[in-house]
C-alpha positions as CSV (number, residue, x, y, z in Angstrom):
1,X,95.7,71.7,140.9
2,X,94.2,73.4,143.9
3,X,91.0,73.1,145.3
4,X,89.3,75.7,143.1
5,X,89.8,74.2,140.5
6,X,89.4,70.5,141.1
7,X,86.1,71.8,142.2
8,X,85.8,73.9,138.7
9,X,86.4,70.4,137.3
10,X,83.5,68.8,138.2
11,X,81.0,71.6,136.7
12,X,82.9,72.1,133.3
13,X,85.8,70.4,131.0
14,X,89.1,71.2,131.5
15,X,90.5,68.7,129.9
16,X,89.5,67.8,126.5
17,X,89.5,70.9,124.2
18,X,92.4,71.5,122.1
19,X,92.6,75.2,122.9
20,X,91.4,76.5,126.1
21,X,92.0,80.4,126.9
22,X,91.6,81.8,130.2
23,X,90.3,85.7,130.6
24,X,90.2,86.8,134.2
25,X,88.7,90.3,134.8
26,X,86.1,92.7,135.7
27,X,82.3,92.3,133.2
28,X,82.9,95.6,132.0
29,X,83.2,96.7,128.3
30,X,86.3,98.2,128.9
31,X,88.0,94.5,129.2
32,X,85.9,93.9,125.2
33,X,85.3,89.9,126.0
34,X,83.4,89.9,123.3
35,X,86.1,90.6,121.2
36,X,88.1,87.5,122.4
37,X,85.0,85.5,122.7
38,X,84.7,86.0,119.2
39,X,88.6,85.5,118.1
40,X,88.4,82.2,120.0
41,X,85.4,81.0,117.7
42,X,86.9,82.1,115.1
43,X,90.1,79.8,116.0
44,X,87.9,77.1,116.3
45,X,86.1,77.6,112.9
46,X,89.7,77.7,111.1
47,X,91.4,75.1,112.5
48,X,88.7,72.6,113.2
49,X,89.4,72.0,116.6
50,X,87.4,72.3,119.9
51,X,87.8,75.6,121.2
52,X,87.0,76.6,125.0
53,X,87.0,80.0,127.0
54,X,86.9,80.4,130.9
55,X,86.0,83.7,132.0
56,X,86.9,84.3,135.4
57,X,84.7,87.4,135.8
58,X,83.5,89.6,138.3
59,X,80.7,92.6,138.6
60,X,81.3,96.0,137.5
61,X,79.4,99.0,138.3
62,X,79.6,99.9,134.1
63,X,77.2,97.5,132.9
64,X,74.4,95.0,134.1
65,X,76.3,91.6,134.5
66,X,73.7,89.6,132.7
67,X,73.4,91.9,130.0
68,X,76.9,92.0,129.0
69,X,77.1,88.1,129.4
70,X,74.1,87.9,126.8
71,X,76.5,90.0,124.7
72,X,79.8,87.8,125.1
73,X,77.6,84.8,124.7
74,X,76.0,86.5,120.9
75,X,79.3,87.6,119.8
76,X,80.7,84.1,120.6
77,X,78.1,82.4,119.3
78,X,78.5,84.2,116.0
79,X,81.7,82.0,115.5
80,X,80.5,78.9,117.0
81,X,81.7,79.6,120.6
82,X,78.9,78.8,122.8
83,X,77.5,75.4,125.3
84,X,79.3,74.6,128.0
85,X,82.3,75.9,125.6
86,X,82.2,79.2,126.9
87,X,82.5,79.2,131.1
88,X,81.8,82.1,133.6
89,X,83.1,81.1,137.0
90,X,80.7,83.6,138.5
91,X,78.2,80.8,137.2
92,X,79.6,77.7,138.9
93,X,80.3,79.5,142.6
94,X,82.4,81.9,142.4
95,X,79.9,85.0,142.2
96,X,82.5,87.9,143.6
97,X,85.7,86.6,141.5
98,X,87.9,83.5,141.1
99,X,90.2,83.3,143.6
100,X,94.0,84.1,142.0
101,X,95.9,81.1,142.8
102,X,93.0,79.3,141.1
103,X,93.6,81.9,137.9
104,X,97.2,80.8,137.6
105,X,96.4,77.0,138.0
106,X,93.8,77.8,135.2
107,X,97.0,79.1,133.4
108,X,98.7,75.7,133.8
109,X,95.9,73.8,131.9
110,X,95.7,76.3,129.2
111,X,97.8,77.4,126.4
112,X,96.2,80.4,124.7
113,X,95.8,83.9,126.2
114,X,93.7,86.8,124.5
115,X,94.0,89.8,126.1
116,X,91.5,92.4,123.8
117,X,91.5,95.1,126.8
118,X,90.4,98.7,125.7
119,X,93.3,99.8,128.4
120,X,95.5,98.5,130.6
121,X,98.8,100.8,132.8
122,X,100.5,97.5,133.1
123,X,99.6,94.1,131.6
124,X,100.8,91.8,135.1
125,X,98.1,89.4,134.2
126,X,99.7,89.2,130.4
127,X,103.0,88.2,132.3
128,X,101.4,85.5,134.8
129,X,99.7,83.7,131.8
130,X,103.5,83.6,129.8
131,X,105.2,82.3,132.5
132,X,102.5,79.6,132.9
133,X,103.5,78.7,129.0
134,X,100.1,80.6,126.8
135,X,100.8,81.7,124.0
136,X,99.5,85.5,124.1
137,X,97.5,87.6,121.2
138,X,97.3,91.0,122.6
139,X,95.7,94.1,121.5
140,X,98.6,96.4,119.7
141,X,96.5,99.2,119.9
142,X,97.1,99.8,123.9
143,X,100.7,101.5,124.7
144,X,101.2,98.9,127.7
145,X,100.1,95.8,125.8
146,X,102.4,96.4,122.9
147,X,105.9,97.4,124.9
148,X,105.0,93.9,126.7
149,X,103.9,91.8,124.0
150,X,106.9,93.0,121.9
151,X,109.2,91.3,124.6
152,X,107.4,88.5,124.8
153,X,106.8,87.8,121.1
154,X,102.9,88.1,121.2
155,X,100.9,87.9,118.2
156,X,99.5,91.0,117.8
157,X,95.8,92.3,116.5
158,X,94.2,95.4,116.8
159,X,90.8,96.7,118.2
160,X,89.4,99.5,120.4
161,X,91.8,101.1,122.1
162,X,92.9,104.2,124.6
163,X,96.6,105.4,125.0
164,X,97.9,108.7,125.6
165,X,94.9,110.2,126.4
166,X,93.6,109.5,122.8
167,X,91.0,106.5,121.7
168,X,91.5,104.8,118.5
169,X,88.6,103.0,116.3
170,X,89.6,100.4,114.8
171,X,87.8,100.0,110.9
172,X,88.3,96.7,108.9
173,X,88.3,96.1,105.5
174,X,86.8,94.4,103.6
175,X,84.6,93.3,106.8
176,X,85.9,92.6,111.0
177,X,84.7,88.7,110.6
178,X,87.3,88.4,107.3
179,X,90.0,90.1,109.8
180,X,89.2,88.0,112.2
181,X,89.3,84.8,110.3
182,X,92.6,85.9,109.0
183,X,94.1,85.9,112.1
184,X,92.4,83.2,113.3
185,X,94.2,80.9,111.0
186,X,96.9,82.5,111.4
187,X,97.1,81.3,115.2
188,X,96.4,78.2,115.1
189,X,98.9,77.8,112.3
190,X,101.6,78.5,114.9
191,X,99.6,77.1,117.6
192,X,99.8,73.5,115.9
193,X,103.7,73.7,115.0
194,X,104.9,74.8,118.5
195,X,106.5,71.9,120.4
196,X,105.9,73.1,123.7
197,X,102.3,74.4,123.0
198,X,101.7,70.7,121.6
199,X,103.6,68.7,124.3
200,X,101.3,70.6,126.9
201,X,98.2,70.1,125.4
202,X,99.1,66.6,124.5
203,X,99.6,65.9,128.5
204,X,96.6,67.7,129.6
205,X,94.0,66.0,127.5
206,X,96.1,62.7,127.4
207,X,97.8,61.6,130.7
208,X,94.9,63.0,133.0
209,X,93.2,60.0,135.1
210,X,89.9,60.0,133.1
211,X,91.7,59.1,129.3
212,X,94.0,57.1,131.3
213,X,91.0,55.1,133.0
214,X,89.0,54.9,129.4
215,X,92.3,54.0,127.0
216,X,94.6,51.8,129.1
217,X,92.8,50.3,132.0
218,X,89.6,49.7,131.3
219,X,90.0,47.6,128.2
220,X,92.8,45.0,130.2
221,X,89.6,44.9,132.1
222,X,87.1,44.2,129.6
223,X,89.4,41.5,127.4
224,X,90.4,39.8,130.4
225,X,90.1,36.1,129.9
226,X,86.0,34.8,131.6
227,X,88.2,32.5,134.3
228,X,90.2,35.5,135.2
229,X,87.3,37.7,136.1
């Protein structure tokens, strides 16, 4: 990893949640964090497993950073997505923006992308998280996102969106935490049988120096013989 984010590293865990999802982008509703903040509790509440979302946000001119934040945070928290489980970079030294090579190292460690933009002309960022091995769940309501995603076999859900010069609302029935939850376990039901998704979580929370340090070294340590030591 590059300096960013060995640096990130020593302010927040990388390393042990079973999911971790990476959203880069502007605090402005427009991007609808909440809505992934959300999804990713919801992940969490299905599948029983710890769940963890970096944002790697910057200011917008749309809405007062710290009032939006308060929003993610609530809408998160709804779900059980809160603590040092949800992460804004802009809150560990990196007030203007992450820098981008750090974005796609972020990419490396994790393995789920959520992308519940209200728009988007071309989704390059939903293309740098697949080739760093995500799996994506994209908003099928935005033109872009679903041409893309339908290449890359994202899972797809629906909220707010603008195409064509028209903006859809999205109504769920019977409620939007049931379609939520729905989905949720849905994901993670495909999350836990893919071999690759596995095998790179499996390396990331297993063979990093830390579990290596507490599960094979430290107890030859500890059991070695009183002459020995």
């Amino acid at each position: 990893m590059g300096e960013e984010v060995r640096r990130l590293g020593t302010r927040t865990d990388l390393l042990s949640p079973d999911i971790l999802a990476v959203y880069p982008g502007r605090l402005t509703t427009g991007k609808q964090l909440e809505k992934a903040a959300a999804l990713l509790g919801a992940i969490g509440l299905a599948s029983g497993k710890r769940v963890k979302m970096i944002f790697c946000d910057f200011p917008s001119l749309d809405i007062e950073p710290a009032a939006y934040k308060r929003r993610i945070r609530s809408e998160g928290e709804l779900y059980g997505l809160g603590g040092e489980n949800l992460v804004f970079t802009s809150e560990q030294g990196w007030p203007d923006g992450f820098p981008h090579s750090g974005v796609m190292d972020l990419f490396t460690l994790s393995n789920l992308f959520i992308c519940t933009s209200y728009s988007e002309s071309f989704g390059l960022i939903v293309l740098e998280a697949a080739s760093r091995g995500n799996m994506l769940v994209l908003n099928q309501a935005v033109p872009a996102l679903e041409e893309l995603g339908s290449r890359l076999h994202a899972y797809f859900m629906r909220w707010n969106a603008r195409g064509f010069g028209v903006d859809t609302r999205e109504s769920y029935h019977p409620s939007e935490e049931a379609y939520l939850l729905e989905h949720a376990e849905r994901i993670a039901g495909l999350m836990a049988i893919n071999p690759v998704l596995q095998a790179k979580t499996l390396i990331r929370r297993q063979y990093n120096p830390m579990w290596i340090w507490e599960n094979r070294l430290k107890p030859l340590i500890e059991h070695r013989p009183i002459a020995e030591q």
